[in-house]
PDB file as gemmi writes it, atoms N, CA and C in Angstrom:
CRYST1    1.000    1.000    1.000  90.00  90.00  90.00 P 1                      
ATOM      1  N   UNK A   1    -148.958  90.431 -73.098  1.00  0.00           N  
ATOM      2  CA  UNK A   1    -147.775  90.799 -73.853  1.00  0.00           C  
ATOM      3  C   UNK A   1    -147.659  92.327 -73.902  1.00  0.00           C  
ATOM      4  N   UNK A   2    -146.361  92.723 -73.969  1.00  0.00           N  
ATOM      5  CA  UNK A   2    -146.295  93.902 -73.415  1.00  0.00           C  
ATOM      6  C   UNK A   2    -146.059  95.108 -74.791  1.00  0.00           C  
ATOM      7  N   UNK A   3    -146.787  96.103 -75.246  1.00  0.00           N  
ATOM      8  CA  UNK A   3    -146.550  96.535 -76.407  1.00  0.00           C  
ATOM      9  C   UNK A   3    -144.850  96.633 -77.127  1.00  0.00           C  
ATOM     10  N   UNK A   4    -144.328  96.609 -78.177  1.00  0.00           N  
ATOM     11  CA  UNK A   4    -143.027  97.285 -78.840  1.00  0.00           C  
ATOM     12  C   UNK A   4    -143.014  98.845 -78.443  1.00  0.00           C  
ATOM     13  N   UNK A   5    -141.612  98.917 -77.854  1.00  0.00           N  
ATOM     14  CA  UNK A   5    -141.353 100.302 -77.430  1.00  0.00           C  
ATOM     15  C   UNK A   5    -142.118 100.906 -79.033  1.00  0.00           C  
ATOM     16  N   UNK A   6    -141.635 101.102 -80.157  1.00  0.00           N  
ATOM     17  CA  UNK A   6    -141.599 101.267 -81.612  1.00  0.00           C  
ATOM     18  C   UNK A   6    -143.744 101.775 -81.477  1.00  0.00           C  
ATOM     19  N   UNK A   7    -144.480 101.082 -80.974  1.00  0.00           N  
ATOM     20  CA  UNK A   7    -145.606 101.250 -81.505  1.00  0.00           C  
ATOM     21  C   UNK A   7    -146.037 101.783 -79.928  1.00  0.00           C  
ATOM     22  N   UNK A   8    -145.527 101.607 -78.729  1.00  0.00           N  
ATOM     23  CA  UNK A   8    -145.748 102.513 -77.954  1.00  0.00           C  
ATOM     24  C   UNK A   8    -145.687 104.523 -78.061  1.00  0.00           C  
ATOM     25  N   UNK A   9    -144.399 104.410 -79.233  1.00  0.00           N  
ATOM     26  CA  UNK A   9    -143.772 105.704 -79.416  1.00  0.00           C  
ATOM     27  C   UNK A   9    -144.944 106.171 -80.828  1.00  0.00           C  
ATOM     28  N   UNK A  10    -145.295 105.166 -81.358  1.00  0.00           N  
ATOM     29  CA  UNK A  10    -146.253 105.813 -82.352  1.00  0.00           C  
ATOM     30  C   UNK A  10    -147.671 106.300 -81.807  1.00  0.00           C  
ATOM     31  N   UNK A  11    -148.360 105.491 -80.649  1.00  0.00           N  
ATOM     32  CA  UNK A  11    -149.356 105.388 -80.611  1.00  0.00           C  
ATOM     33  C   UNK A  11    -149.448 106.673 -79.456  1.00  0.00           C  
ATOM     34  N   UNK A  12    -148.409 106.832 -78.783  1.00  0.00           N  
ATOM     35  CA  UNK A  12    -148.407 107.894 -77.587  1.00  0.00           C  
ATOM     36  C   UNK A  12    -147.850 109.691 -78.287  1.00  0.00           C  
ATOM     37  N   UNK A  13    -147.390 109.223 -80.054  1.00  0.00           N  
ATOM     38  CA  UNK A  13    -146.658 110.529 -80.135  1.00  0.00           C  
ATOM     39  C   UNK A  13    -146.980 111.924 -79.701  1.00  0.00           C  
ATOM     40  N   UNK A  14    -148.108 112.279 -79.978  1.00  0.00           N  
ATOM     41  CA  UNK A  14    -148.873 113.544 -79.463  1.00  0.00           C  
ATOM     42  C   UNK A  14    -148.546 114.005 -78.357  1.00  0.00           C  
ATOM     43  N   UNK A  15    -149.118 112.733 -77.041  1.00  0.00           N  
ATOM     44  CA  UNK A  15    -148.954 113.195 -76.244  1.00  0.00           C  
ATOM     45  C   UNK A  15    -147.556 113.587 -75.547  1.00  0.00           C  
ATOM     46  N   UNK A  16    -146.643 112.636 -75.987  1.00  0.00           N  
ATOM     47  CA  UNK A  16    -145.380 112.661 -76.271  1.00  0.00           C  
ATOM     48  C   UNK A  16    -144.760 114.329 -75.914  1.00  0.00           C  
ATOM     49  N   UNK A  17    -145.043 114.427 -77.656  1.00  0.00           N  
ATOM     50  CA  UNK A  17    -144.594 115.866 -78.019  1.00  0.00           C  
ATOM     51  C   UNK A  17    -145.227 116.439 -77.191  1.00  0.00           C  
ATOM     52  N   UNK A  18    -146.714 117.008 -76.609  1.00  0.00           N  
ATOM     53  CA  UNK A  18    -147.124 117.957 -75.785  1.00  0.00           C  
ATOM     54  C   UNK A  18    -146.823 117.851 -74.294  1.00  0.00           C  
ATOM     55  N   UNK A  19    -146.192 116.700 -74.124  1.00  0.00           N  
ATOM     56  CA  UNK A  19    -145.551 116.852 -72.720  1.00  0.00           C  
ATOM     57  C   UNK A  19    -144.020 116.968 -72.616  1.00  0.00           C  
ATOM     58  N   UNK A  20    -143.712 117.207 -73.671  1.00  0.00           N  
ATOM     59  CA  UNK A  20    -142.177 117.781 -73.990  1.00  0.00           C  
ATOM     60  C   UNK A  20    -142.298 119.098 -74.126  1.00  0.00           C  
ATOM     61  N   UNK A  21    -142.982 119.550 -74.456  1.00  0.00           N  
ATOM     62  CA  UNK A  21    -142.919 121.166 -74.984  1.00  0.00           C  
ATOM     63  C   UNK A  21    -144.035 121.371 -73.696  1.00  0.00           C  
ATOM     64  N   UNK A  22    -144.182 121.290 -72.903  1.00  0.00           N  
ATOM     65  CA  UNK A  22    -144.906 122.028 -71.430  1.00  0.00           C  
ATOM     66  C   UNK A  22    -143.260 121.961 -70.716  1.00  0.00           C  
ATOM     67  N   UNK A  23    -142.677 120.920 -70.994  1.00  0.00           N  
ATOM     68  CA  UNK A  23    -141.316 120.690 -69.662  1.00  0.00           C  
ATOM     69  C   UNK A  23    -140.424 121.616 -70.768  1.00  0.00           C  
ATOM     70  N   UNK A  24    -140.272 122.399 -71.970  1.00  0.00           N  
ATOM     71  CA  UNK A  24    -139.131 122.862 -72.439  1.00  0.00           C  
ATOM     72  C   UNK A  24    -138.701 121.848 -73.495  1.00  0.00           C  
ATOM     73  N   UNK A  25    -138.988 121.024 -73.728  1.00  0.00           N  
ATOM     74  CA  UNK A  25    -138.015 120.163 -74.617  1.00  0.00           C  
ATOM     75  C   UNK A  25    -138.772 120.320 -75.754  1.00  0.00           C  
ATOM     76  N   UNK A  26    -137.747 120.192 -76.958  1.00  0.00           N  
ATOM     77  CA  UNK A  26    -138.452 120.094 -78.533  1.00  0.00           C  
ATOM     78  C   UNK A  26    -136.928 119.228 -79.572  1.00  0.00           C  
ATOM     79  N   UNK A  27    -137.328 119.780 -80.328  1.00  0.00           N  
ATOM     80  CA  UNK A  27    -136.406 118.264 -81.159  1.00  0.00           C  
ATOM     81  C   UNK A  27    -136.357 117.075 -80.396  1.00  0.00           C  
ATOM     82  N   UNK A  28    -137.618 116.671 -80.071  1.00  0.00           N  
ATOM     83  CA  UNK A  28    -137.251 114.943 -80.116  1.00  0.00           C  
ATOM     84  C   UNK A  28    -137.403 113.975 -80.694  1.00  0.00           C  
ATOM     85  N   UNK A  29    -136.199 113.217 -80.004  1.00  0.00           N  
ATOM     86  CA  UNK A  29    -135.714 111.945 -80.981  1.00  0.00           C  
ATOM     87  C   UNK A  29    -135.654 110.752 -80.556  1.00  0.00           C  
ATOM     88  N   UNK A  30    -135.829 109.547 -81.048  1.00  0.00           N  
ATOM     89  CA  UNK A  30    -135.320 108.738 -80.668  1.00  0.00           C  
ATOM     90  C   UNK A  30    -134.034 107.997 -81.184  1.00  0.00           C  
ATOM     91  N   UNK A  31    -133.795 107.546 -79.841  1.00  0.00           N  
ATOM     92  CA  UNK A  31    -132.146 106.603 -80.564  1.00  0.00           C  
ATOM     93  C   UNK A  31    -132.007 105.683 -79.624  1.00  0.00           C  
ATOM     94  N   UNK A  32    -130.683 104.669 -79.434  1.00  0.00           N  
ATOM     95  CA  UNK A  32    -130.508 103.434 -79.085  1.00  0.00           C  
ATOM     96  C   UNK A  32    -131.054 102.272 -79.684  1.00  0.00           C  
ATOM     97  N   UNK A  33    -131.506 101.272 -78.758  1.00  0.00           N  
ATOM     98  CA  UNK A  33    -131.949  99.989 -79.644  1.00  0.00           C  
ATOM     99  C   UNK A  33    -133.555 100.560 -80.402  1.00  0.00           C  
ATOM    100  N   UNK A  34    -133.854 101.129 -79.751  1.00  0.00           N  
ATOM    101  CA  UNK A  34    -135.432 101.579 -80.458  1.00  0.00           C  
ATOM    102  C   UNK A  34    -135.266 101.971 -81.556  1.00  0.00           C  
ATOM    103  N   UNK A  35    -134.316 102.995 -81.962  1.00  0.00           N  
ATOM    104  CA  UNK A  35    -133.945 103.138 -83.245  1.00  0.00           C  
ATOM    105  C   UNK A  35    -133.226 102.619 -83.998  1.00  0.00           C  
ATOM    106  N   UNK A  36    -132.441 101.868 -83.588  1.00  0.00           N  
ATOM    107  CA  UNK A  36    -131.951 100.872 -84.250  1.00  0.00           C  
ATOM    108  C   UNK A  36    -132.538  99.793 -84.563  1.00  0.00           C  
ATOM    109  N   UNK A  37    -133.436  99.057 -84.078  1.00  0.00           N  
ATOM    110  CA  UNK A  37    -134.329  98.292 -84.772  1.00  0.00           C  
ATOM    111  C   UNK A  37    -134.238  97.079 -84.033  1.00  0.00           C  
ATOM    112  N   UNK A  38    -133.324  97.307 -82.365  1.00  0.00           N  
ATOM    113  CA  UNK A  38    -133.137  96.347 -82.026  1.00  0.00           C  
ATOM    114  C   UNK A  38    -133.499  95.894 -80.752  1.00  0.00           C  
ATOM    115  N   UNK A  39    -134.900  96.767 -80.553  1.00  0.00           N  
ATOM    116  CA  UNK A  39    -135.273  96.729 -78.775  1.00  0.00           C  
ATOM    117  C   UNK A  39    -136.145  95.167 -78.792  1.00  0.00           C  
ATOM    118  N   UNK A  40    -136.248  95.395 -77.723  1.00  0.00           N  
ATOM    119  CA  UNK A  40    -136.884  93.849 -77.181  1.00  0.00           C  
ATOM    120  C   UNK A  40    -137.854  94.069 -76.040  1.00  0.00           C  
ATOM    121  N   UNK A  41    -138.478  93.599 -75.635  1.00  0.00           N  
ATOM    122  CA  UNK A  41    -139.909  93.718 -74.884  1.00  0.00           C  
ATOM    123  C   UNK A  41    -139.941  94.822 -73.442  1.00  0.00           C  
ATOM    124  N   UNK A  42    -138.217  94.454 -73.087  1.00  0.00           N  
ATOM    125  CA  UNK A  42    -138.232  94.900 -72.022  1.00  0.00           C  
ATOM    126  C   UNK A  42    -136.951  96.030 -72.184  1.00  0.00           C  
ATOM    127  N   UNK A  43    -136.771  96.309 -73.025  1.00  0.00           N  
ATOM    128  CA  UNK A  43    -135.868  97.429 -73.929  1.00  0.00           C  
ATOM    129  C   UNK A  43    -136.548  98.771 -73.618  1.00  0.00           C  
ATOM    130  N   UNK A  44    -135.331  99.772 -72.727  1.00  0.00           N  
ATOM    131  CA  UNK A  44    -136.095 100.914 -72.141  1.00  0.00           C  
ATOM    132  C   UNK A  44    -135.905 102.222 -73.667  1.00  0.00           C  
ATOM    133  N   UNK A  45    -136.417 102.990 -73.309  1.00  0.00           N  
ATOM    134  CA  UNK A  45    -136.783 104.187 -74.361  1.00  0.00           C  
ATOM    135  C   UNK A  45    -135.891 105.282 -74.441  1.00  0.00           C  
ATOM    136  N   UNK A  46    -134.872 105.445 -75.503  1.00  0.00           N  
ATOM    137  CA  UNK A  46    -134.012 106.628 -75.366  1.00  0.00           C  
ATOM    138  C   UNK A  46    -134.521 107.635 -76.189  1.00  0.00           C  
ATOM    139  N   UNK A  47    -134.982 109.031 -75.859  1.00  0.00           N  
ATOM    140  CA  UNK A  47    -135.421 109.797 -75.819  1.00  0.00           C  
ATOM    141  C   UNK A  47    -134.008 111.257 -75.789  1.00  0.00           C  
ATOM    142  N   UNK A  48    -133.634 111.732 -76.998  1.00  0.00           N  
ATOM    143  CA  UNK A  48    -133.065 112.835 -77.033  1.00  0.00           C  
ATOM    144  C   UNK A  48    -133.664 114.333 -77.257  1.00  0.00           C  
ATOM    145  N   UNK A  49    -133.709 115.018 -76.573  1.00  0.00           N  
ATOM    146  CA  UNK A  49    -134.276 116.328 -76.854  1.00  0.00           C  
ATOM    147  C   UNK A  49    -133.585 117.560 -76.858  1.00  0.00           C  
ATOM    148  N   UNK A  50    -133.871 118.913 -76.875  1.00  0.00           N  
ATOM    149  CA  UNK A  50    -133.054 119.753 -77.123  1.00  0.00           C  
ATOM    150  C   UNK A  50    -133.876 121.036 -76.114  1.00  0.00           C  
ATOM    151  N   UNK A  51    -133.233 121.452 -74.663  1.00  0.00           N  
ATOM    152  CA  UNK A  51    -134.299 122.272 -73.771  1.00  0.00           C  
ATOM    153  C   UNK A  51    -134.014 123.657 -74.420  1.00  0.00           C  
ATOM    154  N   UNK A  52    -135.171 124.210 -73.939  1.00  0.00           N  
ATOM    155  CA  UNK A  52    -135.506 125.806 -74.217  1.00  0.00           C  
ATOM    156  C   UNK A  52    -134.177 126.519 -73.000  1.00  0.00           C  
ATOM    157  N   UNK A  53    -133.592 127.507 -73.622  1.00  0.00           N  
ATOM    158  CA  UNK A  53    -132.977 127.798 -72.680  1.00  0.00           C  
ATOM    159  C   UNK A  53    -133.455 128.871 -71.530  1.00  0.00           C  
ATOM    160  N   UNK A  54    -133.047 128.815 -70.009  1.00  0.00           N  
ATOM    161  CA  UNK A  54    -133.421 129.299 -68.874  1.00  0.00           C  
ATOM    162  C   UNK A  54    -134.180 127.840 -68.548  1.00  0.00           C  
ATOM    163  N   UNK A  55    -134.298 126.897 -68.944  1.00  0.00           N  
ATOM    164  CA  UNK A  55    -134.641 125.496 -68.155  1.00  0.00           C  
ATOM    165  C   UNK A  55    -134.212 124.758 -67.252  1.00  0.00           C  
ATOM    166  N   UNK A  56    -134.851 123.965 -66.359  1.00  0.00           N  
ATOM    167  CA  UNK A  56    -133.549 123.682 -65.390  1.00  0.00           C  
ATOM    168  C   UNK A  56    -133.373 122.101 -65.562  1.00  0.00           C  
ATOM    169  N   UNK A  57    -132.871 121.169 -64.637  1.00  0.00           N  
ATOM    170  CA  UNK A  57    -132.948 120.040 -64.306  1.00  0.00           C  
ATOM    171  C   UNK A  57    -133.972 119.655 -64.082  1.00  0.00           C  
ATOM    172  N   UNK A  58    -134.826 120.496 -62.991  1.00  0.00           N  
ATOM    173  CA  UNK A  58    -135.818 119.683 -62.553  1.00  0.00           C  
ATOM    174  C   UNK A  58    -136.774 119.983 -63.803  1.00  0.00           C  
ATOM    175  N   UNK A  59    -137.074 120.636 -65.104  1.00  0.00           N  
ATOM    176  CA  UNK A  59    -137.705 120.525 -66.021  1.00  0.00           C  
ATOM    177  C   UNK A  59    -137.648 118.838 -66.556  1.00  0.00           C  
ATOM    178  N   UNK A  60    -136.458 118.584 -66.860  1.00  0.00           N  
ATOM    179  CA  UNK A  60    -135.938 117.425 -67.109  1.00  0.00           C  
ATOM    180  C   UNK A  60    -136.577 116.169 -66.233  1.00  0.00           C  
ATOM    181  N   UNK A  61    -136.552 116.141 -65.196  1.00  0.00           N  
ATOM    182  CA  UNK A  61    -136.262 115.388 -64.259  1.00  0.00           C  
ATOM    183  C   UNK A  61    -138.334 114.951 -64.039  1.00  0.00           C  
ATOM    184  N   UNK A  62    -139.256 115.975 -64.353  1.00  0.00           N  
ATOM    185  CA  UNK A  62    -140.422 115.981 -64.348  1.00  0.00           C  
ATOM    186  C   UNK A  62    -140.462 115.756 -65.415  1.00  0.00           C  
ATOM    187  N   UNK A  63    -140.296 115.835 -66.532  1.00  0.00           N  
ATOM    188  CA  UNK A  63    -140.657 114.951 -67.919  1.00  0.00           C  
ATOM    189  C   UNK A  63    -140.216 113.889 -68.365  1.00  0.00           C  
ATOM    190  N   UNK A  64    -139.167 113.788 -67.789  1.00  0.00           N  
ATOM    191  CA  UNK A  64    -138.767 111.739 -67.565  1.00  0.00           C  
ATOM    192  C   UNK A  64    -139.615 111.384 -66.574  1.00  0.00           C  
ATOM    193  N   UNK A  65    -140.173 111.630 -65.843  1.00  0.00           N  
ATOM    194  CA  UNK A  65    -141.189 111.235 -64.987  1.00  0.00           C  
ATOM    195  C   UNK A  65    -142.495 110.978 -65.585  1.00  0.00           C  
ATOM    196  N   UNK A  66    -142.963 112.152 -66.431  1.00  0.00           N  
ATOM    197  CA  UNK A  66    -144.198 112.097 -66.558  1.00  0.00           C  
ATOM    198  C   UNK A  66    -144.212 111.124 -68.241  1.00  0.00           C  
ATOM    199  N   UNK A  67    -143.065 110.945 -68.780  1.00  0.00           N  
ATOM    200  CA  UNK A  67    -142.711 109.936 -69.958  1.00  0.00           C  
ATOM    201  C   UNK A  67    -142.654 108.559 -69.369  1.00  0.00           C  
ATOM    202  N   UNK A  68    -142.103 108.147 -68.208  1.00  0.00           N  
ATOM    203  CA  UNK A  68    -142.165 107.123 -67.911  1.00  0.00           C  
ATOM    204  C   UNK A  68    -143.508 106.208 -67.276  1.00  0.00           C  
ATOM    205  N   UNK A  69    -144.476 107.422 -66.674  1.00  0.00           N  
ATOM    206  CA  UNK A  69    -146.082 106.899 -66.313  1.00  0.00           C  
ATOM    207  C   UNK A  69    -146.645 106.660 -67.689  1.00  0.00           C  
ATOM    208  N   UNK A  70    -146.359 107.609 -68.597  1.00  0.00           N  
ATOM    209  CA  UNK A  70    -147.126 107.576 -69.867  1.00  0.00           C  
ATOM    210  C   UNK A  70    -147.042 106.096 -70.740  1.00  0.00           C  
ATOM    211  N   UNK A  71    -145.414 105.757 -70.680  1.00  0.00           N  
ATOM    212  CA  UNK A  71    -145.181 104.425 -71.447  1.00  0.00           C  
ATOM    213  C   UNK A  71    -145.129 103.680 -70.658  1.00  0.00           C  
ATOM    214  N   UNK A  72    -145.803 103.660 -69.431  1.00  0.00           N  
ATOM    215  CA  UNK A  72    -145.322 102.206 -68.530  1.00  0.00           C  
ATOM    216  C   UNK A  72    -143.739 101.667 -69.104  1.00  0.00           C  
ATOM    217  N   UNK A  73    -142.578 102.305 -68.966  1.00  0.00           N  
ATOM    218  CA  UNK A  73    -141.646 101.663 -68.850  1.00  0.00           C  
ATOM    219  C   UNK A  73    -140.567 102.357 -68.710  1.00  0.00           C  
ATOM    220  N   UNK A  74    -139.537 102.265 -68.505  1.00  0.00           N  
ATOM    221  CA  UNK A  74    -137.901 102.898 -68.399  1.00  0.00           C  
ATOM    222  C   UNK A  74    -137.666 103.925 -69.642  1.00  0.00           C  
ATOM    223  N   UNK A  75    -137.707 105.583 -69.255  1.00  0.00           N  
ATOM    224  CA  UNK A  75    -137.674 106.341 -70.021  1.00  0.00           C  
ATOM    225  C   UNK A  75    -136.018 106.996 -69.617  1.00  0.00           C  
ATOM    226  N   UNK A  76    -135.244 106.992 -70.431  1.00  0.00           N  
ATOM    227  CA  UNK A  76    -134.239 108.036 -70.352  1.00  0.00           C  
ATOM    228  C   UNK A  76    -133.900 109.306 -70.857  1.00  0.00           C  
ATOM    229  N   UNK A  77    -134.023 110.252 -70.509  1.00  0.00           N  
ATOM    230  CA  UNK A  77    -134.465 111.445 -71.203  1.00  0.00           C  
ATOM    231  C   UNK A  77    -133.083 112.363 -71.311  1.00  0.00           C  
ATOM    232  N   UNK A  78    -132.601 112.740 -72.571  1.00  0.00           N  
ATOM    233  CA  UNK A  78    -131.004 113.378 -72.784  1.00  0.00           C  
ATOM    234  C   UNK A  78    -131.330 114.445 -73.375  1.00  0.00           C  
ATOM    235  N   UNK A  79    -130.440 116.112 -72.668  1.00  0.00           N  
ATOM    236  CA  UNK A  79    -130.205 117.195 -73.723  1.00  0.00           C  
ATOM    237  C   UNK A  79    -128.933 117.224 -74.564  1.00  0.00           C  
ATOM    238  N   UNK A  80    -129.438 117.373 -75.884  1.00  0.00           N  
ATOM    239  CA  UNK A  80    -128.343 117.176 -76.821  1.00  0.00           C  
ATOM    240  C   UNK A  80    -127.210 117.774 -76.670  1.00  0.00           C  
ATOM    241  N   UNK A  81    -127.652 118.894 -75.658  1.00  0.00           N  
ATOM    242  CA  UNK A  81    -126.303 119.675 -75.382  1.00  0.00           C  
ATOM    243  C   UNK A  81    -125.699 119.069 -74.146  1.00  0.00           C  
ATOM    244  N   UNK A  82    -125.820 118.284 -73.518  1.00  0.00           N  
ATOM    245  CA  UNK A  82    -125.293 117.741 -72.357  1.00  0.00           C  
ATOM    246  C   UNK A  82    -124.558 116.170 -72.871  1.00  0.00           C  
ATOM    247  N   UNK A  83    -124.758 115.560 -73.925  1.00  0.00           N  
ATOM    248  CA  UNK A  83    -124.065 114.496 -74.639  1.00  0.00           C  
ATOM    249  C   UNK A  83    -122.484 114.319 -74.468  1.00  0.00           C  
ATOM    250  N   UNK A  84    -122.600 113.425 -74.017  1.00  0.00           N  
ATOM    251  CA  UNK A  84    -120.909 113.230 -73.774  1.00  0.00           C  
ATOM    252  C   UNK A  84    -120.188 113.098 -75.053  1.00  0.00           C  
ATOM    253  N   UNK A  85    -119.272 113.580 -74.884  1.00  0.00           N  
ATOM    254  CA  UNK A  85    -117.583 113.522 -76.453  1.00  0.00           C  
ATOM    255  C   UNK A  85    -118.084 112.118 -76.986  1.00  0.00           C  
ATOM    256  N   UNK A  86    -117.566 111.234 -76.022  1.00  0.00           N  
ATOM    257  CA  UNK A  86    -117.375 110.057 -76.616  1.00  0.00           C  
ATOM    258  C   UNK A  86    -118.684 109.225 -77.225  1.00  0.00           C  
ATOM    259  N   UNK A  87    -119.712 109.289 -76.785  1.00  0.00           N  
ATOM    260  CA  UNK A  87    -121.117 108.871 -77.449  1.00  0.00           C  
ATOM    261  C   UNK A  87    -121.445 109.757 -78.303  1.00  0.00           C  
ATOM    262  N   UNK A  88    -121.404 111.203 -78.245  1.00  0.00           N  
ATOM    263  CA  UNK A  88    -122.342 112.445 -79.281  1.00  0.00           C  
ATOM    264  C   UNK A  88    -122.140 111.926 -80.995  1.00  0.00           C  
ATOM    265  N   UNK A  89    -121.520 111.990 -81.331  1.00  0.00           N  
ATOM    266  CA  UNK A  89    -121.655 111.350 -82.792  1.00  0.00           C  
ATOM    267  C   UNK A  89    -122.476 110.183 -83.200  1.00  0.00           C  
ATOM    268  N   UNK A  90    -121.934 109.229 -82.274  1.00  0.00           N  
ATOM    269  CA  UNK A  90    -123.180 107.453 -82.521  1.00  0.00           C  
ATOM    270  C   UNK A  90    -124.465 108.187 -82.140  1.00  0.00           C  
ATOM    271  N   UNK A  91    -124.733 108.541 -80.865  1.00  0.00           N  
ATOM    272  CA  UNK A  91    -126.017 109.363 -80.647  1.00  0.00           C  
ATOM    273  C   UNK A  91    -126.915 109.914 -81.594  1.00  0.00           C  
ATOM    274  N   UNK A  92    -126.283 111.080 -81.888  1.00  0.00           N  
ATOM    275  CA  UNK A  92    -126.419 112.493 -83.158  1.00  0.00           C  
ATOM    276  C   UNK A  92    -126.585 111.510 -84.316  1.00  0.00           C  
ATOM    277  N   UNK A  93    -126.314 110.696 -84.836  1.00  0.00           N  
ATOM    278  CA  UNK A  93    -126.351 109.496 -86.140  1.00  0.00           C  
ATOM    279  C   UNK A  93    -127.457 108.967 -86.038  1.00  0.00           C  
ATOM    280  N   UNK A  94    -127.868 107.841 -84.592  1.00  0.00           N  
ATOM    281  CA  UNK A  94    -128.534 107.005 -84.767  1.00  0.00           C  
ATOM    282  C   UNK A  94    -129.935 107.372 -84.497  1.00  0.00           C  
ATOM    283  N   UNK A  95    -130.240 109.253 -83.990  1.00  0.00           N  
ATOM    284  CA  UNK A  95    -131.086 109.567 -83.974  1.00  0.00           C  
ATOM    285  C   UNK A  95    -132.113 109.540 -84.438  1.00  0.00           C  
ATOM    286  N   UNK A  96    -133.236 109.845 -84.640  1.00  0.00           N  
ATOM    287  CA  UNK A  96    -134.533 109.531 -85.501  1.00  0.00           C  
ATOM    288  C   UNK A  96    -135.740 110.333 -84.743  1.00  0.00           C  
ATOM    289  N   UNK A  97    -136.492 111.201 -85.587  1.00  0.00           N  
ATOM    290  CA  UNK A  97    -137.335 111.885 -85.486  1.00  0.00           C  
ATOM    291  C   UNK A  97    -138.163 111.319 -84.675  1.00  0.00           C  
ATOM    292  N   UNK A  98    -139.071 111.518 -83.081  1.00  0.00           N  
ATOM    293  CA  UNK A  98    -140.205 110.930 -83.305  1.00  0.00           C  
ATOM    294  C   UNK A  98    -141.543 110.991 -84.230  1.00  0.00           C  
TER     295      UNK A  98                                                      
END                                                                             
C-alpha cells in the first residue's frame, strides 16, 4: 500500500524544504486535492512555491525532478508568480503551508 500523499509530505518535509531552497524556491505550499483533504492513493502532489529572483526554468524543472524521485510519485511544481488569472485566487486560497 502506497503511503498518503498528506504523510508522505510530513515525513519528507525537511528534505522537502532543503531541496527547494538549493533550486531557489521558498514559500512552499501545498494545494489541490492534498490540501483539500481530498487526494487518493494515486493523487499527484501540488506543490506551490515562490523562486528567488535571477532563477531560471531549468531551476524549476530540476526540482520537480528531484521532488518527484524523493516522493516516488507525480510532483507538479508552480511559481506563484507564473499562476494563471483564472486559477490564482482558488490556488492562493486553497494553499497551505508545508
Amino acid at each position: 500500500m502506497m503511503a498518503s500523499a498528506r504523510t508522505l509530505l510530513i515525513e519528507k518535509r525537511e528534505e522537502i524544504l532543503r531541496l527547494a531552497a538549493l533550486h531557489g524556491a521558498a514559500n512552499v505550499r501545498v494545494f489541490g486535492s492534498v490540501a483539500r483533504g481530498e487526494d487518493r492513493e494515486d493523487s499527484d502532489i501540488d506543490l506551490l512555491v515562490h523562486m528567488e529572483d535571477g532563477r531560471s526554468l531549468l531551476d524549476m524543472v530540476r526540482l520537480w525532478d528531484q521532488l518527484g524521485s524523493l516522493l516516488g510519485r507525480k510532483v507538479d511544481v508552480v511559481d506563484d508568480e507564473s499562476l494563471h488569472y483564472v486559477i490564482r485566487d482558488q490556488v492562493l486560497n486553497e494553499a497551505r503551508p508545508l
